[in-house]
C-alpha positions as CSV (number, residue, x, y, z in Angstrom):
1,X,4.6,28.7,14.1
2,X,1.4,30.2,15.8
3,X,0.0,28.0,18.6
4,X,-2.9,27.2,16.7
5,X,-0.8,26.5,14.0
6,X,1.5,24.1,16.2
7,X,-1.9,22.5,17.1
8,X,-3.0,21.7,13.5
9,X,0.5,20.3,12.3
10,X,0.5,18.0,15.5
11,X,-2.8,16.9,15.2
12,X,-1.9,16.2,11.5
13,X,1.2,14.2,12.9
14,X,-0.9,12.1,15.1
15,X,-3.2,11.4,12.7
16,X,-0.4,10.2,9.9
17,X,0.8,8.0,12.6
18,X,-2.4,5.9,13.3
19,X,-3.0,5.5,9.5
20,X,0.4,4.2,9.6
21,X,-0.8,1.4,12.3
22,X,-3.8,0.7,10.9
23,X,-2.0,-0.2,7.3
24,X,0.6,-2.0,9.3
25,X,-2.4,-4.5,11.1
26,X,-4.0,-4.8,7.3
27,X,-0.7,-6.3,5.8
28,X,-0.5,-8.4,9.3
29,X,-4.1,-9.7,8.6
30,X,-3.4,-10.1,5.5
31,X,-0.2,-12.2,5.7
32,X,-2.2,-14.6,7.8
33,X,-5.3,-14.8,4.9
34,X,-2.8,-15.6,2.5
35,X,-0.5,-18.0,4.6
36,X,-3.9,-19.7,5.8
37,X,-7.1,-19.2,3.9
38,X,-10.2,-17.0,5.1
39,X,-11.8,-20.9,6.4
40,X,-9.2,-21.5,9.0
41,X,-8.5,-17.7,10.6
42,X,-10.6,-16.4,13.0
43,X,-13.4,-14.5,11.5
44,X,-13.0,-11.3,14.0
45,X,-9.4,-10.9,12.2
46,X,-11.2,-10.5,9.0
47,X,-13.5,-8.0,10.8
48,X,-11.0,-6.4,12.1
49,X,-9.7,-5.9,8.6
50,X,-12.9,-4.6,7.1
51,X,-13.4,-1.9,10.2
52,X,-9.5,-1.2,9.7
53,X,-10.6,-0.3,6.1
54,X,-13.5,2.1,7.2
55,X,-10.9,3.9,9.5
56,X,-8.4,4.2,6.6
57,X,-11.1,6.1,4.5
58,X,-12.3,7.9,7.2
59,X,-9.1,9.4,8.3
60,X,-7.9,10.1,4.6
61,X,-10.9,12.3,4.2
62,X,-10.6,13.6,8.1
63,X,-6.8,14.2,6.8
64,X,-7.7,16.1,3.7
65,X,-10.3,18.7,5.2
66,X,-7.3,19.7,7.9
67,X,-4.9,19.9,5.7
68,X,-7.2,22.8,3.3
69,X,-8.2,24.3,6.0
70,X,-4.4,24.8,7.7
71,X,-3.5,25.9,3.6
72,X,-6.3,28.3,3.7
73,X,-6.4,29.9,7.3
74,X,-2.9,29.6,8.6
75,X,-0.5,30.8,5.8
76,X,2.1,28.5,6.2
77,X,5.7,29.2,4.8
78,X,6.9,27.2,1.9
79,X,8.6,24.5,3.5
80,X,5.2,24.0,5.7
81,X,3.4,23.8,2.6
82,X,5.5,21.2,0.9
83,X,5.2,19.1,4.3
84,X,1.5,19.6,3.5
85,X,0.8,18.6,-0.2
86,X,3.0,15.8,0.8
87,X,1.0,14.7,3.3
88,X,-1.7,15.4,1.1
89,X,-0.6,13.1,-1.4
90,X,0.7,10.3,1.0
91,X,-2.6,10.1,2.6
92,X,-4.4,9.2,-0.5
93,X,-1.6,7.0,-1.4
94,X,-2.2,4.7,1.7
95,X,-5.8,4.7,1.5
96,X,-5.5,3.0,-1.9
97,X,-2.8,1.1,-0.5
98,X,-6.2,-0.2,1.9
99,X,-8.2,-0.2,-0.9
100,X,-5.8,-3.2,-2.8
101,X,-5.2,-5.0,0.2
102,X,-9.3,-5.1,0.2
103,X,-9.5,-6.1,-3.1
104,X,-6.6,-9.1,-2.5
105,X,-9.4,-10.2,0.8
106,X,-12.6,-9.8,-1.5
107,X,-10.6,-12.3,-4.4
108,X,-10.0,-14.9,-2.0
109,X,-13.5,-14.9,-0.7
110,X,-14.5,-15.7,-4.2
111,X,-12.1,-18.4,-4.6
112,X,-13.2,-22.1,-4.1
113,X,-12.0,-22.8,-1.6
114,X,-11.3,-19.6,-0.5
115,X,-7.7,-20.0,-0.2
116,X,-4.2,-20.0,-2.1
117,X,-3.2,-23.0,-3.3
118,X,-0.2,-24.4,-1.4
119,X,2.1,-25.0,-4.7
120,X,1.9,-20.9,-5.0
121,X,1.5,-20.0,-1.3
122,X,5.0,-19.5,-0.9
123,X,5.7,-17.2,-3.8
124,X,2.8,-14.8,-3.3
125,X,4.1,-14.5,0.1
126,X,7.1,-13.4,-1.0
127,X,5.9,-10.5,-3.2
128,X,3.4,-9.8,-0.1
129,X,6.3,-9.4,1.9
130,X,8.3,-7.0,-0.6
131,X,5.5,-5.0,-1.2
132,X,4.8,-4.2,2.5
133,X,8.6,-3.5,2.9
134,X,8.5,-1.0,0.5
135,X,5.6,0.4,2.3
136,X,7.3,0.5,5.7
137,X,10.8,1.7,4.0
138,X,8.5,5.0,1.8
139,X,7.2,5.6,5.2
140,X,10.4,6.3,7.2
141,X,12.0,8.0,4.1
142,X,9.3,10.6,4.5
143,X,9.2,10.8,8.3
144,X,13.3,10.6,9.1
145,X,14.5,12.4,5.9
146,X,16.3,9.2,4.5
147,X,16.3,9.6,0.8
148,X,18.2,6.5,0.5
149,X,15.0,4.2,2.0
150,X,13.0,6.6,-1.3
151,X,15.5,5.7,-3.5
152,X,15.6,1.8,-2.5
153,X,11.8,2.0,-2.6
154,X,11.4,3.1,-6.1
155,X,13.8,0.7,-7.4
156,X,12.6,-1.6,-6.2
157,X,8.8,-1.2,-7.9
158,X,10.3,-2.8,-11.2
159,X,11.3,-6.2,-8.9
160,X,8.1,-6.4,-8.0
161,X,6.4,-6.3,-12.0
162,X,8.9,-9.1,-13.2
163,X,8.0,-11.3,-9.9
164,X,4.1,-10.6,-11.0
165,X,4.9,-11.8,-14.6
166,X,7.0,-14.4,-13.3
167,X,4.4,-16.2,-11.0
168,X,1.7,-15.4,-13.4
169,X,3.5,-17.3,-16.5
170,X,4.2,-20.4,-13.7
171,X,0.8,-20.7,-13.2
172,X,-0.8,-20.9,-16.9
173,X,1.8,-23.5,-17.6
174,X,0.8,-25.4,-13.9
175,X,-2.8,-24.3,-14.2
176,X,-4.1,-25.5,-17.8
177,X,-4.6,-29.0,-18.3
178,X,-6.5,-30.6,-20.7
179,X,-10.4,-31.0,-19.0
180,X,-9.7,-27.8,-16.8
181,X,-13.3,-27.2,-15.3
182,X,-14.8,-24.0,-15.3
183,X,-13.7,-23.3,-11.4
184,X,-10.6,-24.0,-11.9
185,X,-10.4,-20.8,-14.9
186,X,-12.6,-18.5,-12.0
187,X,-9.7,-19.2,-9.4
188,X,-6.7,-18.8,-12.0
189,X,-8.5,-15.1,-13.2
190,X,-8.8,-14.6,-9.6
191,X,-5.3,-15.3,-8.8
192,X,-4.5,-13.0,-11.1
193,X,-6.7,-9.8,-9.7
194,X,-4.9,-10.7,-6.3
195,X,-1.4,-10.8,-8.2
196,X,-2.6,-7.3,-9.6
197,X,-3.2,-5.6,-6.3
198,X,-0.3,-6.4,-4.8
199,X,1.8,-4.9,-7.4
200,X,-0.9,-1.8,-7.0
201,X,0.7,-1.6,-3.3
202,X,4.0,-1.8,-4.4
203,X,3.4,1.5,-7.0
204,X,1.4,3.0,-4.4
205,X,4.8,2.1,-2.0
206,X,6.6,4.2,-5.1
207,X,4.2,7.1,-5.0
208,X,4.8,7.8,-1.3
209,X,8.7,7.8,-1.6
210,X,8.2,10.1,-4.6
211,X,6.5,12.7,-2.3
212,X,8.9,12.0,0.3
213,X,11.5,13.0,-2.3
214,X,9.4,16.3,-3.2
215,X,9.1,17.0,1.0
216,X,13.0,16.9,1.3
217,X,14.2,18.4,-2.1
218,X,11.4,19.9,-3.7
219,X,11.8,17.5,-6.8
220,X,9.1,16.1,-8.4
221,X,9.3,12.5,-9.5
222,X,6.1,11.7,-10.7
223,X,6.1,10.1,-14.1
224,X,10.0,10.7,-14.1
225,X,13.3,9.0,-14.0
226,X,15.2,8.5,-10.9
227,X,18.2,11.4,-10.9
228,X,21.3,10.8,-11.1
229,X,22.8,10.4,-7.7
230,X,25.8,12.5,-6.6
């Protein structure tokens, strides 16, 4: 590589590696909304999250710009440019990533009381949890070349679905008595757009191993079936 070259791809690095932090805070924020309810955590947290969000979107769009311009001006070779449109991709994978994890803070806030109920705490939790493990393990796959972490991720997108359908058909059965009052549907529907986004992060989780999978081997997995392994 050029020097100027060298330059762009490190700056790229560096700024791949703080929307990595930033997404990391947003599910630790996060995990504390759920496990406590936006009336008991401290309200700079949540602004925290909210200016965590503008950074995301301003560093996917910082992101994109450099990496057209380092495609247009710097001729990269081909394994450059695969690093590239994955990075391109991944980018706009996490910012959605941000984008449901605002969604999941926006449904609480118009829940009454703006919390989870305790009965399904627990179990939302859990698919939190998954969700931002197949985040974390997508993210290493791409940065140390461990298709194995890709592969575990995109399995594991299907485990997530069934535990959404799960929870969902526990709550109906919990959640519709006989005189249910009109809040009571609001918060359920609500529950449900929360349930939604998780399972958002977990296909966005998917779509990042997939690119890591295109980075290392030049396969493309989008909209495909895993490969059989050797």
């Amino acid at each position: 590589m050029s020097i100027k070259k060298d330059k762009k791809f490190d700056k790229l690095h560096s700024d791949f590696s703080k929307m990595k932090l930033i997404l990391q805070e947003q599910f630790e924020i996060m995990d504390e909304v759920v496990s406590y309810g936006l009336d008991i955590i401290d309200a700079k947290r949540v602004d925290k999250f909210k200016n965590n969000e503008n950074k995301l979107d301003n560093l996917e769009i910082k992101m994109s710009d450099n990496i057209i311009l380092t495609m247009g001006l710097q001729q990269p070779m081909a394994s450059e440019l695969r690093l590239l449109v994955s990075y391109f991709r991944m980018i706009g994978f996490i910012e959605r990533i941000g984008d449901q994890l605002n969604n999941v803070l926006r449904y609480i806030q118009k829940m009454e009381p703006p919390f989870i109920p305790e009965k399904h705490r627990d179990s939302l939790l859990n698919m939190l949890s998954i969700s931002e493990k197949m985040v974390r393990k997508a993210l290493i796959s791409f940065e140390d070349s461990d298709r194995e972490y890709a592969i575990w991720t995109i399995k594991n997108d299907e485990f997530v679905d069934e535990m959404r359908y799960d929870l969902m058909k526990r709550m109906v059965k919990k959640e519709t008595p006989e005189g249910v009052d009109q809040n009571d549907i609001f918060n359920l529907l609500n529950f449900g757009n929360i349930l939604s986004s998780i399972e958002r992060v977990a296909d966005n989780a998917t779509n990042i191993a997939e690119a890591s999978i295109y980075y290392q081997q030049g396969i493309d997995l989008r909209h495909q079936d895993l490969p059989e392994e050797d």
